[in-house]
ZADO-1210 file (C-alpha; in nm, 4 decimals, padded with zeros to 6 digits):
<atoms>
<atom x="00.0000" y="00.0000" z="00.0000" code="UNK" pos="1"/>
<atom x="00.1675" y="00.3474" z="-00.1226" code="UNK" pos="2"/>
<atom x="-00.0183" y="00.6863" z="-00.0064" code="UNK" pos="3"/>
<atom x="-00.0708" y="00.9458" z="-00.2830" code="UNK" pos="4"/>
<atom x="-00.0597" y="00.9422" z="-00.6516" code="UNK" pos="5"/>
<atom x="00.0601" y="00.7767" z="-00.9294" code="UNK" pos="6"/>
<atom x="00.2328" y="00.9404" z="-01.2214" code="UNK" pos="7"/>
<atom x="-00.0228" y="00.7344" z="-01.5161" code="UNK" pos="8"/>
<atom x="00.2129" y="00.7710" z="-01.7896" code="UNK" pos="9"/>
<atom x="00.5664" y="00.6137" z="-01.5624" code="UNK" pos="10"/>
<atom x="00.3479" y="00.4002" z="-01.4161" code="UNK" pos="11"/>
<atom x="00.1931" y="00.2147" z="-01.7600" code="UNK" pos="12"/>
<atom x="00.5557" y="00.2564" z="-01.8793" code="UNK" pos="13"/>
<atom x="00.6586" y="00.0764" z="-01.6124" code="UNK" pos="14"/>
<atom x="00.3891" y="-00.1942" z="-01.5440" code="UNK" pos="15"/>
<atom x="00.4332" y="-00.2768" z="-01.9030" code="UNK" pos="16"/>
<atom x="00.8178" y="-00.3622" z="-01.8867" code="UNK" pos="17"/>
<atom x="00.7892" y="-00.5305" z="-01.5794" code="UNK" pos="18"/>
<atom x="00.5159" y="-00.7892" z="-01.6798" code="UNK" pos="19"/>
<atom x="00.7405" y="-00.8323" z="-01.9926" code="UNK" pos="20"/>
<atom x="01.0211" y="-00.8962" z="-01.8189" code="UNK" pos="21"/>
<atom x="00.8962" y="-01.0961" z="-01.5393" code="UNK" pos="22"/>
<atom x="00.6434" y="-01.3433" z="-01.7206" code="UNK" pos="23"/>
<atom x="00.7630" y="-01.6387" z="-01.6189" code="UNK" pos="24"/>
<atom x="00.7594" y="-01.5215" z="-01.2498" code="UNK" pos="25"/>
<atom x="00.4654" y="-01.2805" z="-01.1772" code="UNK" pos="26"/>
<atom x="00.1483" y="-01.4796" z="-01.2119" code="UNK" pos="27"/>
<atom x="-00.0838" y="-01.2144" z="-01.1235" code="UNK" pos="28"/>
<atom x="-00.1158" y="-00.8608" z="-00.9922" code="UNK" pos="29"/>
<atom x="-00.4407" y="-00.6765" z="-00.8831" code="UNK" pos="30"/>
<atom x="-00.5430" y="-00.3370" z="-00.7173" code="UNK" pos="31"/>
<atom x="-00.6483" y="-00.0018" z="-00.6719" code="UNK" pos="32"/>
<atom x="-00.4686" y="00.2737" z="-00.8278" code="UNK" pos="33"/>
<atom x="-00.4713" y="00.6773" z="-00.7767" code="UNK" pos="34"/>
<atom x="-00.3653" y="00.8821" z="-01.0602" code="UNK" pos="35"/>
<atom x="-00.2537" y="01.2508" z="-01.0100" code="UNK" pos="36"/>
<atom x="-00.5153" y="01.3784" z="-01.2828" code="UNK" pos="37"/>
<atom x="-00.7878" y="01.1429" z="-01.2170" code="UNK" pos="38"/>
<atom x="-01.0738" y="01.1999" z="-00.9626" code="UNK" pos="39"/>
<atom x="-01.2042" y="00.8318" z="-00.9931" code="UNK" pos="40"/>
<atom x="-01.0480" y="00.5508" z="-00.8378" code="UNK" pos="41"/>
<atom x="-00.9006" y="00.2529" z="-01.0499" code="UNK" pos="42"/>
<atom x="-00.8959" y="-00.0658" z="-01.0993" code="UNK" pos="43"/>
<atom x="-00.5753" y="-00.2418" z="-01.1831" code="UNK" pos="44"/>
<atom x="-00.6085" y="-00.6347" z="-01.3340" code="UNK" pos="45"/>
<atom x="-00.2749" y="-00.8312" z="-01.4609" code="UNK" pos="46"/>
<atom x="-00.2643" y="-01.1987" z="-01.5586" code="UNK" pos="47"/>
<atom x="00.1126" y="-01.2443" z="-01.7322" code="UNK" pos="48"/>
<atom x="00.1700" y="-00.9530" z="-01.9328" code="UNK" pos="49"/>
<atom x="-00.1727" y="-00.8077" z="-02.0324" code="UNK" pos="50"/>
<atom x="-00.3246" y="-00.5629" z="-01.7743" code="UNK" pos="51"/>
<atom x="-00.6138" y="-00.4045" z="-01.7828" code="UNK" pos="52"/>
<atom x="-00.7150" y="-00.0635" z="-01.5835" code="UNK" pos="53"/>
<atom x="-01.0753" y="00.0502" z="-01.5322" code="UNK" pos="54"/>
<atom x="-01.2349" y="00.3103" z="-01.3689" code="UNK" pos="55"/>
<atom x="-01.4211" y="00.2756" z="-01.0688" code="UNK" pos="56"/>
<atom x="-01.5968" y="00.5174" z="-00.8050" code="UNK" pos="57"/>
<atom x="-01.4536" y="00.8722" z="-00.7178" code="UNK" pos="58"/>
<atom x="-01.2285" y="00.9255" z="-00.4358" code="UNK" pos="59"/>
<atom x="-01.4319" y="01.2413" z="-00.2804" code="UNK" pos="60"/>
<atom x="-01.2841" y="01.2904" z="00.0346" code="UNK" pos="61"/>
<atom x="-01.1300" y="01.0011" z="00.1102" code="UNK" pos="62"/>
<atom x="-00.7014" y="01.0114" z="00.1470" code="UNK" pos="63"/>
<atom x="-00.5952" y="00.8572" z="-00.1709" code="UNK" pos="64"/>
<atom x="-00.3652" y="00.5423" z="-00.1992" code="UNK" pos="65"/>
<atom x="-00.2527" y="00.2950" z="-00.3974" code="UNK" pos="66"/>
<atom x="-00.2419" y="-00.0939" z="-00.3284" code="UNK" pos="67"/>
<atom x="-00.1490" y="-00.3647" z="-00.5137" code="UNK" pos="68"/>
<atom x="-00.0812" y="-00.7355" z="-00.4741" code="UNK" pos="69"/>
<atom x="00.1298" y="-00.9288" z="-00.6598" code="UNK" pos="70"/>
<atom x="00.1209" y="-01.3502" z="-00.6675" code="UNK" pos="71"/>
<atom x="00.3816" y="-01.5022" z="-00.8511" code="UNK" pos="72"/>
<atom x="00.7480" y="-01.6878" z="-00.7588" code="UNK" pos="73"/>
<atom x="01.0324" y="-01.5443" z="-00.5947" code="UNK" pos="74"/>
<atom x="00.9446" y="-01.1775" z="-00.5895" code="UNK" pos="75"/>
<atom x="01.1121" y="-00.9058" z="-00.4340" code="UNK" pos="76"/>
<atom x="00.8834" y="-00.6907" z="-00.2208" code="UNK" pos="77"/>
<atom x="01.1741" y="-00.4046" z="-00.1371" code="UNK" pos="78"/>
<atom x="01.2595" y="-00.4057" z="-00.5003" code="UNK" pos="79"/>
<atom x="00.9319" y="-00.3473" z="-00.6046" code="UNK" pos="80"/>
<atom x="00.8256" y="-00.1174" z="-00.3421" code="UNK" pos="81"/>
<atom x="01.1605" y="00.0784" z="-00.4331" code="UNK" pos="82"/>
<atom x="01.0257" y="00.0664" z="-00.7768" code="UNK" pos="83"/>
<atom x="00.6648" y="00.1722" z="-00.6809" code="UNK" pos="84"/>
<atom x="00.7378" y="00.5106" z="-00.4891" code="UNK" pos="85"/>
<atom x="00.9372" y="00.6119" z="-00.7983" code="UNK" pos="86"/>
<atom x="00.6260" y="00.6284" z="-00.9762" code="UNK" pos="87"/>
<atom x="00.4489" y="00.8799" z="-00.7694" code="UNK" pos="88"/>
<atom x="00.3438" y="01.2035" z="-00.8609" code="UNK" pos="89"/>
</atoms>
């Protein structure tokens, strides 16, 4: 989980090399994303490398956040935190 907001366009870059880089060990990812320009929430989806992100509800007054999970084999979870906050706004 990551308070604040994403940066959409290093973000996609980024989700999109990772998955491709990583297919044979990330399995799955899934979450909900804030963007810096976007007042809805959204929803991320990943099997392999396709992903998928779809609007959902607006975040009002709620603090935004991000928060993803990530199933697959022998992941790093500092490296990809590290990774993660780089991609804030």
């Amino acid at each position: 989980s990551i308070p604040g907001n994403f940066d959409i366009g290093k973000f996609s870059f980024w989700i999109h090399n990772f998955l491709l880089f990583n297919i044979d060990t990330v399995f799955r990812v899934k979450g909900i994303i804030s963007f810096n320009d976007a007042p809805e929430k959204h929803i991320f989806q990943a099997v392999r490398g396709s992903f998928i992100l779809e609007p959902a509800a607006e975040w009002g007054e709620e603090a935004r956040f991000s928060k993803l999970v990530f199933i697959g084999k022998k992941l790093d979870r500092d490296m990809l935190e590290d990774n993660l906050y780089q991609l804030l706004a």
